[in-house]
N, CA, C and O of each residue as an XYZ file, in Angstrom:
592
protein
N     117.456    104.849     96.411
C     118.796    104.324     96.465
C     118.769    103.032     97.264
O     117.929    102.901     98.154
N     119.749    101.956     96.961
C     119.977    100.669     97.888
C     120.986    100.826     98.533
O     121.794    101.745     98.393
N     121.027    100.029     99.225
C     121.659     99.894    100.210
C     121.702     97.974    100.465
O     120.631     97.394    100.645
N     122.902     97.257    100.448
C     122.538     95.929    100.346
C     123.522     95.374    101.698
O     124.749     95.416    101.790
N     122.587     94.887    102.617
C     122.306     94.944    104.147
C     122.570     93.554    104.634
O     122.047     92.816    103.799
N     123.059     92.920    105.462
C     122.531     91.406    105.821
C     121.537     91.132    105.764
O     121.283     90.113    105.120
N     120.549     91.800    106.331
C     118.957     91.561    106.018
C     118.287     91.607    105.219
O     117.082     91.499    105.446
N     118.791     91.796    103.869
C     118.297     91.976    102.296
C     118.983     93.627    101.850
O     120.022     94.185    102.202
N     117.911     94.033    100.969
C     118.531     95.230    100.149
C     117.242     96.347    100.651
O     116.021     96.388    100.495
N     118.310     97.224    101.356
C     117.494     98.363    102.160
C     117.014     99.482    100.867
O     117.780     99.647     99.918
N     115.905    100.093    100.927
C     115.768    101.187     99.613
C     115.391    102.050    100.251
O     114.412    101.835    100.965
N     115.961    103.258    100.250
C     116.385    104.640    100.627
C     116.053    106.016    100.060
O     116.637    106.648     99.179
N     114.902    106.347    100.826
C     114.680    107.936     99.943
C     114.970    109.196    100.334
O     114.672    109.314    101.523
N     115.480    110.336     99.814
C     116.286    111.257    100.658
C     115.517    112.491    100.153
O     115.052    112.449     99.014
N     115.347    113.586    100.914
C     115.160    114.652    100.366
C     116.538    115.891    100.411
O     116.755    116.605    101.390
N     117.327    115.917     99.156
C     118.729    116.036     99.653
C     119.610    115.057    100.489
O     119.577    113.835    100.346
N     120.268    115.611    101.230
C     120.802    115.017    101.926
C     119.853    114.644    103.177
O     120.439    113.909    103.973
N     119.008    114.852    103.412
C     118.105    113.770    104.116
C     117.168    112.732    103.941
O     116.343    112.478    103.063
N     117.489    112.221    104.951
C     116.454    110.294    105.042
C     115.112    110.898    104.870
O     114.952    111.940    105.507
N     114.314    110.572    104.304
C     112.808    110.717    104.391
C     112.106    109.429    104.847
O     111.059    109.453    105.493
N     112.948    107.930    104.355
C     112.489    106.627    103.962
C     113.359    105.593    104.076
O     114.304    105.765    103.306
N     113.448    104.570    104.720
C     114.026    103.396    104.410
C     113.174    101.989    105.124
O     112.613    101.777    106.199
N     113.409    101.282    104.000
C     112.505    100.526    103.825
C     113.613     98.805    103.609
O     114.735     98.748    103.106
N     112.765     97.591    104.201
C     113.492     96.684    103.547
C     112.857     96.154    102.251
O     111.706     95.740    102.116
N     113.886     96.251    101.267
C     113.545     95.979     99.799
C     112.468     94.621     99.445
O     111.277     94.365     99.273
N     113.556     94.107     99.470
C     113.130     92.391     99.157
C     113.483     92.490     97.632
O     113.985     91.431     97.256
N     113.386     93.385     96.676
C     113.373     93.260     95.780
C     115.227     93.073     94.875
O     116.120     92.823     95.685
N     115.532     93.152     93.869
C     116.805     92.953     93.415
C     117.343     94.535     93.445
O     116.733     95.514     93.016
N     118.538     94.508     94.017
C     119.007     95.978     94.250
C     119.495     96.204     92.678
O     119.506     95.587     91.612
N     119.977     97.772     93.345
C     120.787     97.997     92.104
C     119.794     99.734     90.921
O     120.200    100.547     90.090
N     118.491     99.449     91.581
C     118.422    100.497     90.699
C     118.196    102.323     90.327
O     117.472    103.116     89.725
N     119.255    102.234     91.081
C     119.632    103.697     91.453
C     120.927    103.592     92.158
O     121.159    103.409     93.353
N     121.900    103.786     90.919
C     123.481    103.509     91.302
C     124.096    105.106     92.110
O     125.245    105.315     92.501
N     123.033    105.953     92.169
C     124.080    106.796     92.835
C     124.357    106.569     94.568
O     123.635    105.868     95.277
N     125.371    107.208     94.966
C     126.106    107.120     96.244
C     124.749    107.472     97.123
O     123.761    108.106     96.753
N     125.027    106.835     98.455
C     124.751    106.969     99.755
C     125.456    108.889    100.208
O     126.550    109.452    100.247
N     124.442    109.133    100.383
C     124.665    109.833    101.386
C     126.060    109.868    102.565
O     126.011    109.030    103.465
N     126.754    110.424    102.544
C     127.965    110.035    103.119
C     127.681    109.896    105.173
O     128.222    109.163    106.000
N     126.827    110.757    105.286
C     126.787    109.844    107.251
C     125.561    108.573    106.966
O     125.468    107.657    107.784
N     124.903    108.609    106.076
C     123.622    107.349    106.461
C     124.472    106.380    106.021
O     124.547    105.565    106.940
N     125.332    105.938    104.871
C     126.447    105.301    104.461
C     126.934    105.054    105.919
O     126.529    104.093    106.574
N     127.886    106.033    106.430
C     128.401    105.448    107.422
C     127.606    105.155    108.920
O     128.164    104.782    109.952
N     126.623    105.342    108.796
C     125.687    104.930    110.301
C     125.276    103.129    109.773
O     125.517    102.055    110.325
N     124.716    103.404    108.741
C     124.289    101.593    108.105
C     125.606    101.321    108.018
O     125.380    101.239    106.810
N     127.211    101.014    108.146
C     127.678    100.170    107.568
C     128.377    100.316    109.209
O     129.293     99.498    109.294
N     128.260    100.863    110.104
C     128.736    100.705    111.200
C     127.550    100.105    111.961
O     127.916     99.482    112.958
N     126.256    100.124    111.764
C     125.281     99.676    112.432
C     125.103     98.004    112.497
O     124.959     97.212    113.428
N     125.212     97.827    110.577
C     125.464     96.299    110.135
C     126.893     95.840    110.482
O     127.005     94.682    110.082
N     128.061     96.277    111.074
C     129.175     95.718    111.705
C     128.643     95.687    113.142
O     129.621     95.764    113.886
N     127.746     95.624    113.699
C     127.713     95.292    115.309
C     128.047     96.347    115.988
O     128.188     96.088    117.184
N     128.281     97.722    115.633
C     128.795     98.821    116.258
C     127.439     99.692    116.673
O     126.369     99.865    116.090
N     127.817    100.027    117.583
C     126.473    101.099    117.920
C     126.781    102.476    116.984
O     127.955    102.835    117.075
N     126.045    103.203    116.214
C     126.757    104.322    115.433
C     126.617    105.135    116.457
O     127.529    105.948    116.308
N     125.862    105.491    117.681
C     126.162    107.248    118.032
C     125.971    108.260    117.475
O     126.695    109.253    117.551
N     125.177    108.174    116.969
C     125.147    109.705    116.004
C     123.737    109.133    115.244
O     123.466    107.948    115.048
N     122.911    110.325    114.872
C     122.190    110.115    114.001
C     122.422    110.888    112.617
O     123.069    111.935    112.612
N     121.654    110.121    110.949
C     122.060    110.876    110.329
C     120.949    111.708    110.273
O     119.989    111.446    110.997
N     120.905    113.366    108.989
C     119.837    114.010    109.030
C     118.376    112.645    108.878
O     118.283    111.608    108.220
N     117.694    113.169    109.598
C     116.076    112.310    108.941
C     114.607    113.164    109.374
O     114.275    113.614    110.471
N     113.928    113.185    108.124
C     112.517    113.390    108.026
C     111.818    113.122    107.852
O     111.111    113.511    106.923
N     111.396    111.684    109.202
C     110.175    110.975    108.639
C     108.656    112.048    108.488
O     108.652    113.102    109.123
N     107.688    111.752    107.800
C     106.799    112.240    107.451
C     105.366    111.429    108.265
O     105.200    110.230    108.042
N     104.704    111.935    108.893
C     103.888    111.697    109.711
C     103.032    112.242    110.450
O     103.460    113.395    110.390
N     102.008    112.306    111.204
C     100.725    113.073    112.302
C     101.787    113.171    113.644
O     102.628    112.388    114.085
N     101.379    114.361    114.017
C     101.965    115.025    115.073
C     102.109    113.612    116.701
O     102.910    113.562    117.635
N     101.117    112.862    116.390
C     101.174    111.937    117.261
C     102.560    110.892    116.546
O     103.666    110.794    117.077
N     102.281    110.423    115.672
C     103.388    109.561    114.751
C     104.756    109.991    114.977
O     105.727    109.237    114.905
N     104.811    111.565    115.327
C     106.224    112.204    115.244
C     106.637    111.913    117.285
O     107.657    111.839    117.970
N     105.283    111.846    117.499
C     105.898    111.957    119.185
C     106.471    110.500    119.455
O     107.484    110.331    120.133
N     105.839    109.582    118.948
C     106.097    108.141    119.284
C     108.056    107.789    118.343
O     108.997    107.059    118.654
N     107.847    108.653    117.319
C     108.939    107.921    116.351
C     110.422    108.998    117.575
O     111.551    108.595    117.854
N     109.905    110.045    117.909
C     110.846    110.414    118.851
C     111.358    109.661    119.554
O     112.456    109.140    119.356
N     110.288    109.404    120.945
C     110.392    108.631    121.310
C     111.441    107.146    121.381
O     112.110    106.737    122.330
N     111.278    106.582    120.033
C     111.790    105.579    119.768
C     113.155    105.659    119.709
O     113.862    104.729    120.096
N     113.720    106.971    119.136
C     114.755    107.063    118.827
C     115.823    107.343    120.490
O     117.032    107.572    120.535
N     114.865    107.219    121.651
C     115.273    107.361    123.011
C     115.358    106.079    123.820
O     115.539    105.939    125.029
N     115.161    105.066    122.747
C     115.219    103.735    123.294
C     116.993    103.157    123.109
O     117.495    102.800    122.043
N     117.744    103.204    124.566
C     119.426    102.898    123.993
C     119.112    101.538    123.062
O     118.156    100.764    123.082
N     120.303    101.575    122.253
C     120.872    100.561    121.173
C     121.132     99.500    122.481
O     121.455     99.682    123.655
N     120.800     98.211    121.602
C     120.668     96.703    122.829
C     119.890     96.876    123.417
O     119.877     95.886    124.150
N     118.553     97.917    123.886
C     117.410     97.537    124.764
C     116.704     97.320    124.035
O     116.947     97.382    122.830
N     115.403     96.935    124.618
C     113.837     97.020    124.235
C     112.508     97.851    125.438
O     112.508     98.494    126.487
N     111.825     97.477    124.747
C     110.361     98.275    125.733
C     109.603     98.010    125.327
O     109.387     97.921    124.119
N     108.720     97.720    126.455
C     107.011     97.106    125.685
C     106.358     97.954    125.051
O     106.837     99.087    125.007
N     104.856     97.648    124.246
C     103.872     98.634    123.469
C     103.791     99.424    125.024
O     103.980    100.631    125.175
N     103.560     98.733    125.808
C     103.248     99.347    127.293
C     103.866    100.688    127.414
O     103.418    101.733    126.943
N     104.840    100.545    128.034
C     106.003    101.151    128.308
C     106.477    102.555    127.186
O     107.040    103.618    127.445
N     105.870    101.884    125.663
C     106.279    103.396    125.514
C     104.733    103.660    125.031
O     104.720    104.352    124.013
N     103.816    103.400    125.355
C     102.744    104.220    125.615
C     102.728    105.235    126.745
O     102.401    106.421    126.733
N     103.298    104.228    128.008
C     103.468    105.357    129.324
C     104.326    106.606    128.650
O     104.103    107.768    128.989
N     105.219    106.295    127.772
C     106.002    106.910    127.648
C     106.241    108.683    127.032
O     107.016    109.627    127.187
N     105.195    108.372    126.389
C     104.645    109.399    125.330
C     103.360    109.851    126.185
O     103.050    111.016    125.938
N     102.681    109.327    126.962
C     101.552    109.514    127.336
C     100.044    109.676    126.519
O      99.123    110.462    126.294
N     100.505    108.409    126.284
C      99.146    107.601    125.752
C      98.583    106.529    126.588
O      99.238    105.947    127.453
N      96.998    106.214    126.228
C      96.509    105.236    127.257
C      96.434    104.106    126.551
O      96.328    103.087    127.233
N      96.458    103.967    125.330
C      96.400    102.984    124.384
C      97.603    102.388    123.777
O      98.082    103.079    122.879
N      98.318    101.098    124.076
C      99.400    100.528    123.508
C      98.872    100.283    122.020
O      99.641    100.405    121.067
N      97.567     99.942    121.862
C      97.430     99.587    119.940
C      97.539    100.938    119.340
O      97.573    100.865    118.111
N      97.614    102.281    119.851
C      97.344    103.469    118.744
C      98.946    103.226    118.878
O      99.444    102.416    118.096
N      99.693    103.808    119.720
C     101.201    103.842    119.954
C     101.879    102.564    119.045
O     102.874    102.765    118.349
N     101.339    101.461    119.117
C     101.690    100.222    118.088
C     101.066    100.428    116.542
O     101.726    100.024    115.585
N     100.027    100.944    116.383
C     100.101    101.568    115.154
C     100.804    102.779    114.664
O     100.853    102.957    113.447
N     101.368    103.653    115.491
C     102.342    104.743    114.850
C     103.640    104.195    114.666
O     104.332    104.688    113.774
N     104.317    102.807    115.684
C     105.314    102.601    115.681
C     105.761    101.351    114.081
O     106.831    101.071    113.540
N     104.065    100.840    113.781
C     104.180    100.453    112.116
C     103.921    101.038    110.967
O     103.755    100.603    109.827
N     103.912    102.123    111.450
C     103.840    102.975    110.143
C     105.514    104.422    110.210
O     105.431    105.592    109.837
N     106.493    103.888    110.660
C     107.939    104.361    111.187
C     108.222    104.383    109.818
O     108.537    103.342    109.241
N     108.140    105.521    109.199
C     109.251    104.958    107.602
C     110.646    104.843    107.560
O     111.328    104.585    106.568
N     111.092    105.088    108.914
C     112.543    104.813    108.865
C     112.854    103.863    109.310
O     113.356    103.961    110.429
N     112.745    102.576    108.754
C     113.266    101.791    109.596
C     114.518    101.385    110.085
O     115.449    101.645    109.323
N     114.817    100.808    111.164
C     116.192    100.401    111.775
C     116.670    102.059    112.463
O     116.744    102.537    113.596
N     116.861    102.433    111.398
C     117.400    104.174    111.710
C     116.782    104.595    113.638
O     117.324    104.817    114.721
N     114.888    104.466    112.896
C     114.133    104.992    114.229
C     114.176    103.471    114.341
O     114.042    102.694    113.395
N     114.401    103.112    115.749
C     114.287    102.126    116.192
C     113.109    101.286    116.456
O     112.990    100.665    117.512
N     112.127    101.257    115.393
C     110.730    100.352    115.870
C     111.161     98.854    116.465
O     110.610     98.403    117.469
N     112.353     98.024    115.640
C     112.407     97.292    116.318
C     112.846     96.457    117.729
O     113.024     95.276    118.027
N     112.903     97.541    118.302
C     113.035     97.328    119.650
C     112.098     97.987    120.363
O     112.466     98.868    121.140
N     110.524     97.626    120.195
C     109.431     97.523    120.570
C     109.226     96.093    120.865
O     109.591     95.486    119.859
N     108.784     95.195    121.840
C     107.890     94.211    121.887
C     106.879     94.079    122.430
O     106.607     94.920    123.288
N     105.984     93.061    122.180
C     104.906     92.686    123.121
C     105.240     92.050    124.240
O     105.957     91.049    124.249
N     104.592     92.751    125.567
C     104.545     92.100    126.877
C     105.329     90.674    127.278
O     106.165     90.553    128.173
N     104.840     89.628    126.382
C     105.106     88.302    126.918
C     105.748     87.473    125.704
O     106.208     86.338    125.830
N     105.708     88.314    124.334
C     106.622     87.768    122.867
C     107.265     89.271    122.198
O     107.291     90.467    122.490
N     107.774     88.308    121.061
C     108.364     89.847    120.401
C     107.701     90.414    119.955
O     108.051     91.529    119.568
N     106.627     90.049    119.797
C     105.669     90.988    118.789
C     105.711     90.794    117.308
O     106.230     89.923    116.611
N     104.869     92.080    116.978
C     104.978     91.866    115.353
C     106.197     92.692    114.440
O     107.235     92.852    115.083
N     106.207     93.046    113.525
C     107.267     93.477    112.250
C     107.071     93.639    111.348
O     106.944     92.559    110.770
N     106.854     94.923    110.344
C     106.664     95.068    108.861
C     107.340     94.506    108.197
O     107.237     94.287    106.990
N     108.062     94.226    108.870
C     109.492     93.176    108.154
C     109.356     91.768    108.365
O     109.855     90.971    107.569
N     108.806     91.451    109.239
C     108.775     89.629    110.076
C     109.450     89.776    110.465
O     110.458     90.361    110.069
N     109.040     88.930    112.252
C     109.544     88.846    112.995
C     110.935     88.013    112.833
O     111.642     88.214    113.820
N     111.617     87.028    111.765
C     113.038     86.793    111.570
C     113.629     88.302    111.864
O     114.337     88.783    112.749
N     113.100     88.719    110.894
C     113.967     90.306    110.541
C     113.988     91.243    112.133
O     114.992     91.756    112.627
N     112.974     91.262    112.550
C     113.321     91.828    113.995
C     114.251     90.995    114.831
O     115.219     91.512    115.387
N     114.007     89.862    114.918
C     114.841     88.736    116.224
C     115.876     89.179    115.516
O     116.332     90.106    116.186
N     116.726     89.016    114.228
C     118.030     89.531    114.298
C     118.409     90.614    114.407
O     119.560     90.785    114.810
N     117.552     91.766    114.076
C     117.830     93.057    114.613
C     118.236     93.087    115.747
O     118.980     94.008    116.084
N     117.958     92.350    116.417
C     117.751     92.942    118.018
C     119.157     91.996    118.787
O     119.930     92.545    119.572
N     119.279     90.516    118.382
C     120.124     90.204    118.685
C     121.555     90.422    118.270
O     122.540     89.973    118.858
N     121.544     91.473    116.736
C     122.661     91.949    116.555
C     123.249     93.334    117.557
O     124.437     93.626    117.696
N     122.333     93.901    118.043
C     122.936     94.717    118.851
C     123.019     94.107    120.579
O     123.538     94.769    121.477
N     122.614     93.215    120.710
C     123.307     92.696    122.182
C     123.857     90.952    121.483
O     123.112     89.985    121.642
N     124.803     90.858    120.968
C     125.426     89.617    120.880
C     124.678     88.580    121.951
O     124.278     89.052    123.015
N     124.500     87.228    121.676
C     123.983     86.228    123.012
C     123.194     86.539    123.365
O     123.127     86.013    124.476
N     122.181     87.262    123.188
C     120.784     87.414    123.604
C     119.830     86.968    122.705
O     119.721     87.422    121.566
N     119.021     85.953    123.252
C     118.245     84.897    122.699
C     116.811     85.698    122.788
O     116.513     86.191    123.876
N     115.931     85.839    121.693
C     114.557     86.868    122.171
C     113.233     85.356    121.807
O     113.349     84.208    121.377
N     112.747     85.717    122.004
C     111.391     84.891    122.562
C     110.750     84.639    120.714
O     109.696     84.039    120.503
C-alpha cells in the first residue's frame, strides 16, 4: 500500500492490520488502492503535520533477536531528540557502535521506528534514505533546528 508523504511515496506492508514494512518508495504511487490501515493512517498523517502522534500503531518488524533489541530501543528515543551510534550502543549494551549501526539500517520500519534520529558523533550520519531525507526528518519534529 502507499502512502504519499512530503518525502515521496511511502510503501507499506501489513500483515493484517499490522505494519510489517515501510519503506520510502521513490517509485510512482498508486498501486494498491486499498485503504490505510485506520491508526498507521492516522499516526503518518499526524506525524507529516508536525504533530508528535503518541501512540504507536500495531508493528512487526521482522529481524535477529539483536535487530529487535536495538529497533526497541529506538522506539525509546523521544520525538525531537537524537543519540549517537554511541549512545545507543551504551544503550542496548553493546560494545560496538558499527553492529548497533548496522541493525539500525536494516529497521524496516521506517520513520515509524525511529532510525532517523540516530547520528554520528560529530555529523548526521548516514540514511537508507539520504541524508536530505533524514535532515528533514529530524528538523520536522523540532521546528528551527538546523542539523549538521
Amino acid at each position: 500500500m502507499t502512502y504519499l508523504s512530503p518525502i515521496g511515496p511511502l510503501e507499506l506492508s501489513f500483515d493484517g492490520p499490522v505494519l510489517t514494512a515501510l519503506r520510502l518508495d521513490g517509485g510512482s504511487p498508486g498501486r494498491d488502492c486499498r485503504p490505510l490501515p485506520a491508526e498507521v493512517l492516522h499516526w503518518l498523517d499526524l506525524y507529516f503535520s508536525g504533530c508528535n502522534p503518541g501512540f504507536l500503531p500495531p508493528l512487526a518488524p521482522q529481524g535477529t533477536a539483536f535487530a529487535q533489541r536495538v529497533w526497541q530501543e529506538l522506539l525509546r528515543i523521544p520525538y525531537g531528540t537524537t543519540v549517537t551510534y554511541g549512545e545507543l550502543a551504551r544503550r542496548v549494551g553493546c560494545r560496538s557502535a558499527q553492529a548497533v549501526g548496522q541493525a539500525v539500517g536494516r529497521n524496516p520500519i521506517a520513520i515509524i521506528i525511529p532510525c532517523h534520529r540516530v547520528v554520528a558523533a560529530h555529523s548526521l550520519g548516514g540514511y537508507a534514505y539520504g541524508t536530505d531525507v533524514k535532515r528533514r526528518l529530524i528538523e520536522s519534529e523540532h521546528p528551527g533546528r538546523q542539523t549538521r
